[in-house]
C-alpha positions in Angstrom: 0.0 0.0 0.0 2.8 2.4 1.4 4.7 1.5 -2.5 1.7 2.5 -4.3 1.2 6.0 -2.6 4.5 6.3 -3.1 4.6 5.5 -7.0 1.4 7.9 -7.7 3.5 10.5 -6.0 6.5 10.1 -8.3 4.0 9.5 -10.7 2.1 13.0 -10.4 5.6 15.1 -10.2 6.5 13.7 -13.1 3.0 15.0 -14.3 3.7 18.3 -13.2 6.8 18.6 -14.5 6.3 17.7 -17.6 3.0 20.1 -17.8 5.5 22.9 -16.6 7.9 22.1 -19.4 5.5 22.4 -21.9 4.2 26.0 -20.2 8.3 27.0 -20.5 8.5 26.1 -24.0 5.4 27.9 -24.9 6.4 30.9 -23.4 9.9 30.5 -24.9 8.6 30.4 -28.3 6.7 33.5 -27.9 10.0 35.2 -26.6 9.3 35.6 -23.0 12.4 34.0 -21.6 11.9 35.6 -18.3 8.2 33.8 -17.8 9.7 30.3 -19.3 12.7 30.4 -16.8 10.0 30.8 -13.8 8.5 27.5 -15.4 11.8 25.5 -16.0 12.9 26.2 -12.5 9.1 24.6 -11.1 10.1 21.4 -13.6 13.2 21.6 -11.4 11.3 21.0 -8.0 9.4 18.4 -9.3 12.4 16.6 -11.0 15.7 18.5 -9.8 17.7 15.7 -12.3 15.7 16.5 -15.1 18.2 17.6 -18.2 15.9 18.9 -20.6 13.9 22.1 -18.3 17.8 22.8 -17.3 18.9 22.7 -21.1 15.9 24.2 -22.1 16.7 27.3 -18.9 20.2 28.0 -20.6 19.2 28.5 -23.9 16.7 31.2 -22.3 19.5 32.8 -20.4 21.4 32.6 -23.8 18.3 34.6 -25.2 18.4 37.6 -22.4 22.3 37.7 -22.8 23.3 36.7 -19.6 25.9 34.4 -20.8 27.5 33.4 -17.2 24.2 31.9 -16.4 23.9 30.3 -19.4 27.3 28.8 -19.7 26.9 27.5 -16.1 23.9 25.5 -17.0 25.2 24.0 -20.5 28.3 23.0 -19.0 26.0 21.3 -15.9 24.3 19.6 -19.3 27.4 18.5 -20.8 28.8 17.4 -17.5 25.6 15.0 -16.1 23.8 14.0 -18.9 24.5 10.0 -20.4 22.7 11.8 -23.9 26.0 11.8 -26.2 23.5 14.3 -28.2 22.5 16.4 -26.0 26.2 16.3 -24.6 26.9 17.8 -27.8 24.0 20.4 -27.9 25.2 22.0 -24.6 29.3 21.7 -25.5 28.0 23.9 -28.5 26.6 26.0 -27.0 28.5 26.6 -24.7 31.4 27.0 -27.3 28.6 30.1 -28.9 28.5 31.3 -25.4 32.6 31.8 -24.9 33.0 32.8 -28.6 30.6 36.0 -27.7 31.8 37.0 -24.9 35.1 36.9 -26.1 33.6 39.1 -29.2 32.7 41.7 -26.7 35.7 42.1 -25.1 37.8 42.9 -28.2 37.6 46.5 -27.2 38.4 46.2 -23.6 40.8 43.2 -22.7 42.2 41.6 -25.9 43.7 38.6 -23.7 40.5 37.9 -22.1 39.2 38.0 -25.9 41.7 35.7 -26.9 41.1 33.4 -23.9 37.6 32.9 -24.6 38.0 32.0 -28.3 40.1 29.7 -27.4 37.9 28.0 -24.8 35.4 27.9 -27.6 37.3 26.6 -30.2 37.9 23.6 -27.3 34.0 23.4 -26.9 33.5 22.8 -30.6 36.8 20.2 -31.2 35.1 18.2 -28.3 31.5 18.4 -30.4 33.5 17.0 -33.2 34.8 14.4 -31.1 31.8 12.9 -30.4 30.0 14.3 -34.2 32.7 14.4 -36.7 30.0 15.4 -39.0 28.9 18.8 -37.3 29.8 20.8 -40.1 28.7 24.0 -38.0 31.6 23.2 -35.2 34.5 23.0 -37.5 33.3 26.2 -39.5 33.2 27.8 -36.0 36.7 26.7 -35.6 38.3 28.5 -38.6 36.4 31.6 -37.7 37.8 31.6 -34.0 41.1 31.0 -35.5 41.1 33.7 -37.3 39.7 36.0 -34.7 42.7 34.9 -32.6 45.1 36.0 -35.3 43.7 39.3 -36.0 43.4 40.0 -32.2 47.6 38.5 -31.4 48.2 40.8 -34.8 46.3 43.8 -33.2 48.0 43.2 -29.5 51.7 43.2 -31.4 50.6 46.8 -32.9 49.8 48.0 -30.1 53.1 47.0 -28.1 54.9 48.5 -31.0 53.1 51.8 -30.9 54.1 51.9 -26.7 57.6 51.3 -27.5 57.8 54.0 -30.1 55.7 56.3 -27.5 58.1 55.6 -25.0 61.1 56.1 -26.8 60.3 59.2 -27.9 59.2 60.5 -24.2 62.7 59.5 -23.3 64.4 61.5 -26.1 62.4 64.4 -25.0 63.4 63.9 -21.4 66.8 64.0 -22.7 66.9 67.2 -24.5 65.1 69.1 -21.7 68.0 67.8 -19.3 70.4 68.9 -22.2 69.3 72.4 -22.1 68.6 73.0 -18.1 72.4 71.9 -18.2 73.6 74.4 -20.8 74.9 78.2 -18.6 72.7 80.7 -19.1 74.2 84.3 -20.1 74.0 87.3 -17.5 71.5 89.6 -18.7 73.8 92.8 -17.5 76.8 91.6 -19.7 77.4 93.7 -22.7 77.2 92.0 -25.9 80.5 92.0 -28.1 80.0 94.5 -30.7 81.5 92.3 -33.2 79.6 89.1 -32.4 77.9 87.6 -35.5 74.3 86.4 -35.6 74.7 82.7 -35.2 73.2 82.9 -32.2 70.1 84.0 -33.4 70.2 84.4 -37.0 67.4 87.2 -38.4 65.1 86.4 -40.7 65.7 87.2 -44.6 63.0 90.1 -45.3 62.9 89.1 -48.7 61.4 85.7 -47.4 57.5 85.3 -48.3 55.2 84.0 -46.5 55.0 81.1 -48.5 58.4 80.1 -48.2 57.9 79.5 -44.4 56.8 75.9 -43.7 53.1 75.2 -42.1 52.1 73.7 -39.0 50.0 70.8 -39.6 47.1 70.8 -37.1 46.9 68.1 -34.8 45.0 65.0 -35.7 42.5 64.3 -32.7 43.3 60.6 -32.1 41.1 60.2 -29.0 38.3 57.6 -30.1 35.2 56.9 -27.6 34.7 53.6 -26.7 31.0 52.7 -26.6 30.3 49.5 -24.4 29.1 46.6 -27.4 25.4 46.4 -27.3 24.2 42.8 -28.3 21.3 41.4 -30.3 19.9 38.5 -28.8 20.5 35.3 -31.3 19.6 32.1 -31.7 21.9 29.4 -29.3 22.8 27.6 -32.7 24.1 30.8 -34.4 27.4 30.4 -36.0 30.5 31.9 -35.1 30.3 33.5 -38.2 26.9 34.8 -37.7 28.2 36.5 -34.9 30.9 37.9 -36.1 29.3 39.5 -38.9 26.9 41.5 -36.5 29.8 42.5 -34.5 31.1 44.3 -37.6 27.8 45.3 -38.8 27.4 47.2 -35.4 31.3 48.5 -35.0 30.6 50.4 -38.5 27.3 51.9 -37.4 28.9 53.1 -34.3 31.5 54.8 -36.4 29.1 56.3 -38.1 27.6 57.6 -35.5 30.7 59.2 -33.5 31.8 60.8 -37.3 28.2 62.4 -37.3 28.9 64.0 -33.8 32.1 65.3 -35.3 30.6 67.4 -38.3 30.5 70.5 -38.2 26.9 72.5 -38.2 25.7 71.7 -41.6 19.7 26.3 -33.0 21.0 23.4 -31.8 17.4 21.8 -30.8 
């Protein structure tokens, strides 16, 4: 008697959970990712073991851009789960999930940028372990590869440019300590009648104005860095895919600061 109360119990949470799954995915299809977390995480307390509401509660995390949350789930997935496909799902993922955040970072830490594409590009060699087939993966892999050269080649710049920048603050530093160190001339000596004007040679009136070289006005090289704002995608987007609206975006913000400088005139 006590075994079969006990099975209808286990019986109805299953129920329940299953209903509540169905209530998440609903609402995740209509785009309320908020609403279908609340119902993934009731699935939970009916079945806390239960792979698919937690799969299903990263891609929604995926959806609101909060990639820490969502990476901590798929990798939960990929960790637990016995499903070599669904293993795969969440390792790709997850691999998406890196390879953004590392896209995001390119214009405040490029070594945390590299990091991350490399952790993706280890997400997607361990989907191709276990598919050899995903075609997806190994495009994702060339694409992160060459992110990571374009970001090492844009680091090495940037090194150079502080070298040069530094060398020339110390040649400057140099020639101020050359002339503090050269004797000044008393002001209440006479000057030798006969000295010639090699200390201060005048300028030839017969010199136009043209002949005197111009100034070239200082280029403003001060750019504003504008924090990347994200559209949500899809958890199966390709590295690709991402990329090119990461470029699509950096050229409309460019356009935009060069505006304020004119003048008045799925895996599943």
């Amino acid at each position: 008697m006590v075994f079969t109360m006990l099975s209808l119990a286990t019986i109805a949470r299953a129920d329940s959970a299953r209903d509540m799954l169905r209530q998440g995915n609903r609402l995740f299809g209509d785009s309320k990712y908020t609403e279908a977390i609340g119902k993934y995480d009731e699935a939970l307390v009916e079945q806390p073991q239960a792979l698919e509401p937690k799969f299903n509660k990263a891609n929604s995390y995926y959806r609101l851009d909060d990639l820490d949350q969502a990476m901590d789930l798929y990798q939960s997935v990929a960790t637990t789960s016995k499903d070599m496909a669904l293993v795969a799902k969440a390792k790709y993922n997850l691999g998406n999930c890196l390879f953004q955040r590392g896209a995001k970072q390119r214009d405040s830490d490029l070594q945390k940028a590299v990091d991350d594409m490399k952790s993706s590009i280890a997400c997607w060699r361990q989907v191709l372990d276990i598919d050899p087939k995903n075609e997806k993966a190994a495009r994702n892999i060339e694409v992160a590869r060459l992110i990571i050269k374009d970001i090492l080649d844009q680091v090495k710049k940037q090194q150079e440019q502080q070298q040069q920048q530094g060398q020339q603050n110390q040649q400057e530093q140099q020639q101020g300590q050359q002339k503090q160190s050269q004797p000044q001339r008393d002001p209440n000596q006479p000057q030798d009648p006969n000295q010639t004007q090699t200390q201060g040679q005048q300028q030839d009136p017969n010199q136009t104005k043209d002949q005197q070289p111009e100034e070239q006005p200082p280029q403003n090289q001060q750019q504003q860095q504008e924090k990347t704002q994200e559209q949500q995608v899809v958890p199966d987007t390709t590295a690709q895919e991402i990329l090119d609206r990461e470029q699509r975006q950096k050229k409309q913000r460019e356009i935009l600061q060069r505006a304020q400088y004119q003048q008045v005139e799925k895996d599943w």
